[in-house]
C-alpha positions in Angstrom: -27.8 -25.4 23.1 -31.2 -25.2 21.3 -28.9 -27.1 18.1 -28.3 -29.9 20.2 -31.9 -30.3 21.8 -32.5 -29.9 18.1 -30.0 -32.8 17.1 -30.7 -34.9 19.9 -34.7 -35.0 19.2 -34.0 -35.8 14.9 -31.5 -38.7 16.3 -34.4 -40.0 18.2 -37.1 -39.7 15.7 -35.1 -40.8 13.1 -33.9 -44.0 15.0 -38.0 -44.9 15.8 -38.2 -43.8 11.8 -35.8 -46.2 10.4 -37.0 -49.1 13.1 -40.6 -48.6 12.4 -40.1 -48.2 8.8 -37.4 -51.8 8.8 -40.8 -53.5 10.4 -42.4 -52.3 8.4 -40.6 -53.3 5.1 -40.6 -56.9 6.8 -43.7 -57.1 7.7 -44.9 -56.2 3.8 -42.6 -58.6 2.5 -43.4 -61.9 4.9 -47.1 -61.1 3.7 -46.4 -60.9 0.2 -44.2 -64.3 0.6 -46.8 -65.7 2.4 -49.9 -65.1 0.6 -47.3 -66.1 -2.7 -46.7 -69.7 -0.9 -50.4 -70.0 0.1 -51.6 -69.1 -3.2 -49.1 -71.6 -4.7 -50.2 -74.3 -2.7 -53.8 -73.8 -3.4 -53.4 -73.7 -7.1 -51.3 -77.2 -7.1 -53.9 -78.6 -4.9 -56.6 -77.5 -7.6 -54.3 -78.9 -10.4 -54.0 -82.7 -8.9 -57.6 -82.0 -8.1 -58.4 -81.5 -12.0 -56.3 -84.2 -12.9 -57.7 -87.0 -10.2 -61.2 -86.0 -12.0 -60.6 -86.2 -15.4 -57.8 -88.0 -18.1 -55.6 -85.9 -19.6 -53.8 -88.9 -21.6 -56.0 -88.6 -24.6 -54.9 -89.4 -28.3 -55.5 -87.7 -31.5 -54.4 -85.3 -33.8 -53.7 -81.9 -32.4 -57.0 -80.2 -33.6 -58.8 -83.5 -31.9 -56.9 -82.3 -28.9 -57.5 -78.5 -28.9 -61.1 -79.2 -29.5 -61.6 -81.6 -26.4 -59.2 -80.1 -24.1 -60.3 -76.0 -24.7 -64.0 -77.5 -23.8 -62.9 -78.9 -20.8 -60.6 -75.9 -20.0 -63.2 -73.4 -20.3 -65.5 -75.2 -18.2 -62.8 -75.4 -15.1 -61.9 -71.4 -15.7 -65.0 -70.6 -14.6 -65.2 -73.1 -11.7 -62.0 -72.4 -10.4 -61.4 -68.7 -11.3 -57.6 -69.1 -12.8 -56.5 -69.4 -16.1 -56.1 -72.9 -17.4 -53.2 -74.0 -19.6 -52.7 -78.0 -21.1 -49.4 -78.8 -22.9 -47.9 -81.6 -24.1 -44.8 -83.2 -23.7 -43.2 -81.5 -26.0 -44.7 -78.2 -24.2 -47.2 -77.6 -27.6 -50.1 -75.3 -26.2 -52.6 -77.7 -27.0 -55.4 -75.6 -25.0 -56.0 -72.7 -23.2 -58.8 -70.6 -21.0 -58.0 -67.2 -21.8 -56.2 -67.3 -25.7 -56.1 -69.5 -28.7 -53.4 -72.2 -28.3 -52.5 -72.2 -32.2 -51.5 -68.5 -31.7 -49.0 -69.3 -28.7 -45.5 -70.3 -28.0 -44.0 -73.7 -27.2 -44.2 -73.5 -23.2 -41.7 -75.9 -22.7 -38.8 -73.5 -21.7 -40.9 -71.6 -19.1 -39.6 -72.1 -15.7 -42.4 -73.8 -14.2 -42.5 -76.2 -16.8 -39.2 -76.8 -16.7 -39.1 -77.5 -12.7 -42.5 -79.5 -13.2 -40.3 -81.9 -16.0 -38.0 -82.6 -13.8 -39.9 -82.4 -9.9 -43.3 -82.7 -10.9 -44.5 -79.6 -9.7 -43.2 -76.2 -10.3 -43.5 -72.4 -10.1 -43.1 -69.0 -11.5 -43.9 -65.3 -10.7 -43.6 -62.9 -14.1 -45.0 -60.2 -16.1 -47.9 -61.8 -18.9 -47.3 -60.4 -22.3 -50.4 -61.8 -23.2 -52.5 -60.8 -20.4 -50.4 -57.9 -20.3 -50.2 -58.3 -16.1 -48.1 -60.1 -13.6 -49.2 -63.5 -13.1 -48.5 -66.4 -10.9 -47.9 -69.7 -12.4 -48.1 -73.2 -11.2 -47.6 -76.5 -13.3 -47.7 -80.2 -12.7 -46.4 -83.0 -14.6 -49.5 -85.2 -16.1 -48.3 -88.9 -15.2 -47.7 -87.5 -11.8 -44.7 -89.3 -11.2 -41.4 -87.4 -11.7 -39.5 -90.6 -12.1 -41.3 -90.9 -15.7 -41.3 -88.7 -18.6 -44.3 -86.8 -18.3 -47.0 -87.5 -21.3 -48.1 -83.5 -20.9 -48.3 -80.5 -18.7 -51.5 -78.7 -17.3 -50.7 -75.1 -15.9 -52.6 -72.6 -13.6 -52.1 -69.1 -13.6 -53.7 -66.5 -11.2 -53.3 -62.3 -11.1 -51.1 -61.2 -8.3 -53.3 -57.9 -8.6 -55.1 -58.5 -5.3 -51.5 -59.6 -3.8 -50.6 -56.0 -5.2 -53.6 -54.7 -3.4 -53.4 -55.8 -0.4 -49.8 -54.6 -0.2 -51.1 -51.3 -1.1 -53.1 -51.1 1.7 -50.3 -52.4 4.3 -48.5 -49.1 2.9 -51.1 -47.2 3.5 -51.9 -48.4 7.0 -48.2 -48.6 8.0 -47.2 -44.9 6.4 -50.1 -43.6 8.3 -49.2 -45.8 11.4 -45.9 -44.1 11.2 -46.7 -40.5 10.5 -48.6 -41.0 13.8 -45.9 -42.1 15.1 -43.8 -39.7 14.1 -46.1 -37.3 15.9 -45.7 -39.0 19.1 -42.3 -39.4 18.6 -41.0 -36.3 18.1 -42.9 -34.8 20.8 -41.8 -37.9 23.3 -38.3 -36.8 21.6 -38.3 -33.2 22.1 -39.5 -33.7 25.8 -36.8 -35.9 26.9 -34.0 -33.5 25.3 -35.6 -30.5 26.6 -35.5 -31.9 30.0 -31.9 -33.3 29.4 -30.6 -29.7 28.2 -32.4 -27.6 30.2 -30.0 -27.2 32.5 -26.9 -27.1 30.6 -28.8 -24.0 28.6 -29.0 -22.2 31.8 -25.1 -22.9 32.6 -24.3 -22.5 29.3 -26.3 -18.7 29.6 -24.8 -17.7 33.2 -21.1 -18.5 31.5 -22.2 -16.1 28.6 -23.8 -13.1 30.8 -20.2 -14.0 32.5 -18.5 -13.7 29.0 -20.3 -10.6 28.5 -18.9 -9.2 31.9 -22.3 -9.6 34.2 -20.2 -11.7 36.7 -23.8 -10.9 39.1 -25.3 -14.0 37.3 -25.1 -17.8 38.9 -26.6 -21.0 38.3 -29.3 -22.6 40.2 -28.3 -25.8 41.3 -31.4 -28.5 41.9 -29.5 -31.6 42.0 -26.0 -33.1 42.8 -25.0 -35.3 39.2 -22.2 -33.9 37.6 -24.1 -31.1 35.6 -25.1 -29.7 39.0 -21.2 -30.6 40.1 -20.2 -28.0 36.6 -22.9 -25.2 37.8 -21.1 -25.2 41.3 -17.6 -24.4 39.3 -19.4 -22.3 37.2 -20.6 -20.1 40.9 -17.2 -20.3 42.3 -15.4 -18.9 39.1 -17.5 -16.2 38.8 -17.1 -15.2 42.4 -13.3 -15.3 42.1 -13.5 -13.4 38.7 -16.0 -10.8 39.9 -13.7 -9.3 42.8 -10.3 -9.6 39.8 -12.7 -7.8 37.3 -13.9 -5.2 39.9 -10.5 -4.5 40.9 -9.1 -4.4 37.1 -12.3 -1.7 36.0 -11.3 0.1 38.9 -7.6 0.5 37.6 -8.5 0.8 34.3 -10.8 4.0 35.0 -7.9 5.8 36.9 -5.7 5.0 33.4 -8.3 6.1 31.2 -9.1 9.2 32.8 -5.9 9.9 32.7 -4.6 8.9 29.2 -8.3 10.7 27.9 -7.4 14.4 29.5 -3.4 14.3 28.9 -3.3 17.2 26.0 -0.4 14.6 24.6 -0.6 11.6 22.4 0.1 8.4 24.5 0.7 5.2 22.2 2.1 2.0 23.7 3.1 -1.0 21.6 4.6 -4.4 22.5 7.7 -6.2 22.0 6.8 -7.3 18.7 5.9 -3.4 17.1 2.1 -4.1 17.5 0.2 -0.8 18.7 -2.2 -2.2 22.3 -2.9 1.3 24.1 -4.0 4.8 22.7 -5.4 7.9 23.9 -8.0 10.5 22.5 -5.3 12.8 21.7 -3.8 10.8 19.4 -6.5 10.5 17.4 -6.4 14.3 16.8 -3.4 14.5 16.2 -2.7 11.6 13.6 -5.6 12.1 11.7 -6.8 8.2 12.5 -9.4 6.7 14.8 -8.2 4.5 17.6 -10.0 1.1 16.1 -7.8 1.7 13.2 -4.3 1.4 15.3 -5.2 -1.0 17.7 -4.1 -4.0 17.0 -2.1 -3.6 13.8 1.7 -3.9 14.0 3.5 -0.6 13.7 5.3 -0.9 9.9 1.4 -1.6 9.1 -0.3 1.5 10.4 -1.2 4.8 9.2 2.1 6.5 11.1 3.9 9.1 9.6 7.5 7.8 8.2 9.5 8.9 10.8 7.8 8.2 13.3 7.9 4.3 12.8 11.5 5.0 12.4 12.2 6.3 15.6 10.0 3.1 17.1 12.1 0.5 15.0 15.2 2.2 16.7 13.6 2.1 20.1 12.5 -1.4 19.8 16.1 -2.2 18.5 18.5 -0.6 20.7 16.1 0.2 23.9 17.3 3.5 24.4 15.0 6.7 24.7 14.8 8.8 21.2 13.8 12.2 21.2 13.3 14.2 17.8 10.6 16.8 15.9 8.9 15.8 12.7 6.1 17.5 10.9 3.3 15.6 9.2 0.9 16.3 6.8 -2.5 14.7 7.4 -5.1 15.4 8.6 -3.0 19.1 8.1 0.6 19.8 8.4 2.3 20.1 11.7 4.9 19.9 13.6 5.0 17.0 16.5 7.4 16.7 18.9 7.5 12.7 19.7 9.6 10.8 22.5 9.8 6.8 21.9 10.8 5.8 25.4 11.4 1.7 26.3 9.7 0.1 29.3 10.5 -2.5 31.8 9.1 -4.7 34.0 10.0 -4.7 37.7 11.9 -7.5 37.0 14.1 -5.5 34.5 12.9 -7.5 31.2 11.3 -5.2 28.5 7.6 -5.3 28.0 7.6 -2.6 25.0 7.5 1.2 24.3 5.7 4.2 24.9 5.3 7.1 22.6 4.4 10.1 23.6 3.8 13.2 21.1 3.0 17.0 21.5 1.6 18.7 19.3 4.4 22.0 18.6 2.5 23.5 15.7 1.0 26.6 17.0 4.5 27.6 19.0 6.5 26.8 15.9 4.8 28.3 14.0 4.5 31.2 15.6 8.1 31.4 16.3 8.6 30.8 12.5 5.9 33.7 11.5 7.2 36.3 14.1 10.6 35.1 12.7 9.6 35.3 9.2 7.9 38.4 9.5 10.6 40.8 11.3 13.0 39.6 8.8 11.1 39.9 5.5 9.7 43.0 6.4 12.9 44.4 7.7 14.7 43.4 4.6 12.3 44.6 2.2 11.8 48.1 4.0 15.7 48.4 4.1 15.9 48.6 0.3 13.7 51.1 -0.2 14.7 53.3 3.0 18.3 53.0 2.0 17.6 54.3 -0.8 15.9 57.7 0.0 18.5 58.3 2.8 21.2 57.9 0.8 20.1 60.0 -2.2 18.9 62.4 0.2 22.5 62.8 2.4 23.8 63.3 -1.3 21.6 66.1 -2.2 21.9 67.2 1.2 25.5 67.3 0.3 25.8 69.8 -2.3 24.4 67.8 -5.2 20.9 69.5 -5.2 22.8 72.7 -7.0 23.5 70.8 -10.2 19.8 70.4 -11.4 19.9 67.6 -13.9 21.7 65.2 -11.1 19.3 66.5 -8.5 16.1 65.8 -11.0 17.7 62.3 -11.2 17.9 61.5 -7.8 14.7 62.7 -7.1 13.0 60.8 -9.0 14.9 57.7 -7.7 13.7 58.7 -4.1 9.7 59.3 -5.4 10.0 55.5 -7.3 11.7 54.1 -3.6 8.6 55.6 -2.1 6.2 54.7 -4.4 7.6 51.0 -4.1 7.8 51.2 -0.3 4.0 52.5 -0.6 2.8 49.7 -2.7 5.1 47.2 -0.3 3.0 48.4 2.6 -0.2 48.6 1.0 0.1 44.4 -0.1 1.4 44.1 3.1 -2.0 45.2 4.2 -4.2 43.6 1.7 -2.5 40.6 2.8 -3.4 40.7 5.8 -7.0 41.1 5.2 -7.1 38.9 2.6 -5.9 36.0 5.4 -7.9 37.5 8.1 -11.0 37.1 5.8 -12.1 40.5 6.7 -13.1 41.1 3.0 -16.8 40.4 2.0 -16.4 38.7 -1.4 -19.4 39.8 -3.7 -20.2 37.5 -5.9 -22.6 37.9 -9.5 -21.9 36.0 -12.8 -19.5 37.2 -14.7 -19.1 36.9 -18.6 -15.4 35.7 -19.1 -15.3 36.5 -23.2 -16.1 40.2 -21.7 -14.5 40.1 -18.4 -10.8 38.8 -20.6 -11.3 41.1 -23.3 -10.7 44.0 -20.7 -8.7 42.7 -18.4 -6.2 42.2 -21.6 -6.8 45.9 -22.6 -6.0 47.3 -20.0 -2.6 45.6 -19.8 -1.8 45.6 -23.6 -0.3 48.6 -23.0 1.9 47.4 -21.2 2.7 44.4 -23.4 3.3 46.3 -26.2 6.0 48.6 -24.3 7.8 45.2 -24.2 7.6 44.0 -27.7 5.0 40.4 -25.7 2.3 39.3 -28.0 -0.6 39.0 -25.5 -3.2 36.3 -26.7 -6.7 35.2 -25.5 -8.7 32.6 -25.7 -11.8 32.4 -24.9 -15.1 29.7 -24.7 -18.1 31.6 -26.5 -20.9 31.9 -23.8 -18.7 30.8 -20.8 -20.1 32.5 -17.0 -18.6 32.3 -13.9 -19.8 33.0 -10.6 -17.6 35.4 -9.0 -16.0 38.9 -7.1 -15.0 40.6 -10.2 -13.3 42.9 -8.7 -11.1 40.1 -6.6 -10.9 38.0 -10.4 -9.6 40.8 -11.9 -7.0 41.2 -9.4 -5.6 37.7 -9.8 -5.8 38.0 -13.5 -3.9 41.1 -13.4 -1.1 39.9 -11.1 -0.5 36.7 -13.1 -0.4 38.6 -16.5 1.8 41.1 -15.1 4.1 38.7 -13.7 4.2 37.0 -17.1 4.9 40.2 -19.2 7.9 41.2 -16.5 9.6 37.7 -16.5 9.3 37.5 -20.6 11.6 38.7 -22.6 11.1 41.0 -25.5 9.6 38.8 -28.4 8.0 36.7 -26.3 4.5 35.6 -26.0 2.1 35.6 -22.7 -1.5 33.8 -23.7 -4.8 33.4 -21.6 -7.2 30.3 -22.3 -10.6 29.8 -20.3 -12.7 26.7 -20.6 -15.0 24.4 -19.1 -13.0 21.6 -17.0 -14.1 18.3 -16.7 -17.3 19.0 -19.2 -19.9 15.5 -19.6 -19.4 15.0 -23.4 -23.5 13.7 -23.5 -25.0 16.8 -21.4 -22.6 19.2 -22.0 -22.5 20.4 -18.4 -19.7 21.7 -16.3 -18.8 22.4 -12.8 -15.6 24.1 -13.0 -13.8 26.7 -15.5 -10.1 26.3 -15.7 -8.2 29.4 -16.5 -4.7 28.9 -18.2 -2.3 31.6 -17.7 0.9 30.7 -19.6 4.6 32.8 -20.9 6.9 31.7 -22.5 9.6 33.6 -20.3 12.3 32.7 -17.8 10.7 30.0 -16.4 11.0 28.9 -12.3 13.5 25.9 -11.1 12.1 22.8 -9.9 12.9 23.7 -6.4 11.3 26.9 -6.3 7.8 25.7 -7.1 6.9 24.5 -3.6 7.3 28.0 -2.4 6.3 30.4 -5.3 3.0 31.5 -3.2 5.0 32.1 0.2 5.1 35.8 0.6 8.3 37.6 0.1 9.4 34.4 -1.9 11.4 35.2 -5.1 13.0 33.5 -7.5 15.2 36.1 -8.9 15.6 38.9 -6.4 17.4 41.3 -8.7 14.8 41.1 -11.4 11.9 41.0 -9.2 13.0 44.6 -6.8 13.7 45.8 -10.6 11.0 45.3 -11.9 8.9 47.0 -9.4 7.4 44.0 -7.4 7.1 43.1 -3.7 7.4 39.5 -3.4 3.5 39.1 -2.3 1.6 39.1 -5.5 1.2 35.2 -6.2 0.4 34.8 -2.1 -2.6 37.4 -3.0 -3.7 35.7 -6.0 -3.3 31.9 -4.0 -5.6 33.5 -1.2 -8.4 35.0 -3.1 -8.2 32.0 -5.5 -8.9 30.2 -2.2 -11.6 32.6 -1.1 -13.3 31.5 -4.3 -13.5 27.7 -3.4 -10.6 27.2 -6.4 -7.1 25.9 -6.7 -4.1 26.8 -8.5 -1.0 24.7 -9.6 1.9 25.9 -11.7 4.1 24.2 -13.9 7.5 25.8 -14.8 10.5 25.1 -17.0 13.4 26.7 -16.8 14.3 28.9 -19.7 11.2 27.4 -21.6 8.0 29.4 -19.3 5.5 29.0 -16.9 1.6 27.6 -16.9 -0.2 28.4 -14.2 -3.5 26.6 -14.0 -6.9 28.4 -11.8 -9.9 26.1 -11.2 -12.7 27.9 -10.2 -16.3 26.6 -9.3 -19.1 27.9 -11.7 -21.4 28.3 -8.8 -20.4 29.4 -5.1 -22.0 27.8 -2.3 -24.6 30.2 -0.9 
């Protein structure tokens, strides 16, 4: 509203602007016109004065003429204040008051000349080159008669620099007249449109506080026009949408309450797939805040895939659908999610309600109980079997030959020893993922630290025919458990020596990741464990670090190991704010690739 008092009070000042300013225009230019007229007829009044006083029709040669005439001429410049001009009939200068008439033009193709040769009497207003100023000029004829040919021409001229002037100070007057004006004007201006908006400001604020759902406000009405008529509409509609708005908060509250303490996702979406109701729980559960569904159709939000499939279904054939999925952000789980349609009482569809539990933790718990009775019963089996069943033989008679006896003794101490070390990374495990293990952490020189971590194990590598390589940056440290390091290391090379054949070749490589060419610095050191042995499938490398996992079970019971070592090494890589990735081929070998920080967070 304050733009249109605005508007309205420029639209009035400009109009008394452009009217003040038009009179004032006129007004200059009828008093230039008539102080041009009145100056024109004083001058030709002069001239036939001049001319009733003395004869101009004089004879001679034209130096007889310039020397009588520029005496005379003279003598009436200073009487009568103009310049004085005498031509002949052929418009020869034959004197002048103000410049030498041999050093002038032939004047008989001026204007006022021309109009005096053929009226009697004529007139001109231009720019002098020889006074170097605008002049106004004013000739007569000499006989006087226009019927005759005119004998000569005599010529006043007079400076229009006080006409100039005096239109100057009309300027001045009016410009000062009108910023006064102006003044008065626009607060005259401002007055009227305050008191013309003033009360469509206040209806137009009530229907704002009213927007802005304060339906407590009204307007005062003071008069009956039709503005007062619009604030009485104003008054009822707010009263009627008070009691629809008090009733609609009131139902809204019971749904929100509701929706906001249901452990469940509620979504509702429309006919046309677009997402118009959500609770706080889904929000935990997707991963997204509730501005960023609102709104948005359902192919264009942030759902998981098969969820929107189940809701194009719905919307499609409107029956009820009923499925699990699992998702992965914000973390994986596993959602149970019913896409139900809805009607109106009058049996025609409005949309669809979603409505998803969270089954994670009871999945999962069913699939780790699961898991967990039937790796661990099927790797104690082996083992068990084992000693019973070289035992019942011994037990048999076959402890009296020695030699077999010997042998299958010693197959019952490696079954225990493997069903000790089974047991004992069962339990490491399990502390490793209950964090119970205090990781201490100092810098650790990794040209030392791989030097005898490789020892150790050469021995090893050498039974095996495995060239064991190591690389090393000089003057590389790493902040970490060297105990825990060594562990990883130790597990990854021995994996790679027991899943190489002989000839093969298992290499270590440590350097900086990701160093700033300029500065030289680093944040991370990436450790590169690689073999050049059997190599892992492409469908085994999403679960290489699940425990109990193995990609060739034969090979791997044979060669000693439980199926937990890479879950260890993923966990204490994790416990050291790292990653690992692997990257396998088979019958060509296996990379795996450790990322540790430099520095732990304290």
């Amino acid at each position: 509203m304050t733009k249109f008092r605005t508007r309205l009070t420029v639209i009035f000042i400009v109009m008394i602007g452009l009217s003040v300013t038009a009179a004032g225009l006129l007004a200059a230019k009828l008093q230039e016109n008539t102080y041009i007229q009145a100056q024109k007829e004083n001058m030709e009044r002069e001239l036939l004065l001049i001319l009733s006083t003395y004869d101009w029709r004089q004879s001679g040669t034209d130096e007889e003429l310039i020397a009588l005439y520029d005496e005379r001429i003279r003598y009436l410049k200073e009487s009568a204040n103009a310049r004085i001009t005498v031509m002949g009939a052929d418009g020869r200068v034959l004197g002048d008051s103000d410049h030498d008439p041999r050093t002038m033009d032939n004047h008989l193709d001026r204007e006022e000349v021309r109009e005096a040769k053929e009226h009697g009497s004529g007139y001109s207003i231009r720019y002098s080159e020889t006074l170097d100023r605008k002049m106004l000029y004013v000739a007569i004829a000499a006989d006087g008669d226009p019927s005759k040919q005119p004998s000569g021409y005599i010529r006043m001229s007079r400076d229009l620099g006080v006409v100039e002037s005096a239109l100057r100070k009309l300027w001045m007057f009016l410009g000062g007249g009108l910023a006064i004006l102006f003044l008065i004007a626009g607060v005259i201006s401002y007055r009227v449109a305050h008191a013309m908006t003033r009360p469509l400001v206040k209806i137009t604020r009530v229907a704002q506080q009213i927007t802005h759902r304060n339906s407590q406000s009204r307007v005062p009405i003071a008069r009956n026009d039709e503005i007062g008529q619009l604030g009485g509409a104003i008054n009822t509609m707010a009263d009627s949408l008070q009691m629809q708005v008090n009733r609609i908060q009131e139902n809204e509250s019971r749904l929100k309450s509701v929706l906001d303490n249901m452990p469940s996702g509620v979504m509702m979406a429309d006919l046309s797939g677009k997402i118009v109701l959500t609770n706080r729980a889904v929000e935990e559960i997707l991963g997204f805040l509730a501005e960023e569904l609102l709104g948005t159709l359902y192919t264009e939000a942030k759902l998981p895939f098969e969820l929107k499939q189940m809701i194009r279904e719905c919307l499609e054939s409107h029956d009820p659908i009923h499925d699990e999925m699992i998702v992965y952000f914000p973390e994986e789980r596993i959602l149970e999610a019913n896409v139900s349609p809805m009607a109106r009482s009058d049996e025609e569809w409005s949309g669809i309600l979603i409505v998803l539990h969270n089954m994670t933790a009871v999945r999962r718990l069913e699939r780790v109980r699961s898991e967990f009775v039937a790796n661990v019963s099927h790797e104690l089996k082996t083992p068990v079997a084992a000693v019973k069943g070289f035992a019942e033989t011994l037990l048999s008679g076959a402890m009296n030959d020695v030699d077999t006896a010997r042998s299958f003794l010693q197959i019952i101490y490696d079954e225990s020893e493997r069903l000790n070390r089974l047991i004992g990374d069962i339990l490491e495990l399990s502390k490793i993922e209950s964090r119970r293990i205090p990781l201490q952490f100092s810098p650790v020189d990794m040209e030392l630290f791989v030097e005898q971590t490789t020892h150790v194990i050469q021995a090893e590598a050498e039974k095996k025919g495995i060239r064991l390589e190591a690389s090393v940056t000089p003057n590389l440290f790493l902040e970490a458990d060297e105990d825990r390091l060594r562990q990883i290391m130790n597990n990854l090379l021995s994996n790679g020596i027991n899943y190489t054949p002989e000839g093969g070749r298992v290499r270590i490589d440590v350097r900086p990741a990701d160093m700033d060419e300029k500065s030289g610095s680093y944040d991370k050191v990436r450790i590169t464990i690689s073999d050049t042995g059997m190599g892992i499938p492409k469908k085994d490398l999403p679960r290489i670090f699940e425990r109990f996992y193995r990609v060739d079970k034969a090979r791997s019971r044979s060669s000693g190991g439980t199926g937990l070592g890479l879950s260890i090494v993923k966990h204490l890589v994790e416990l050291h704010k790292g990653t690992i990735t692997v990257d396998s081929e088979s019958g060509i070998g296996t990379t795996f690739i450790i990322e540790l920080p430099v520095l732990q967070d304290s």
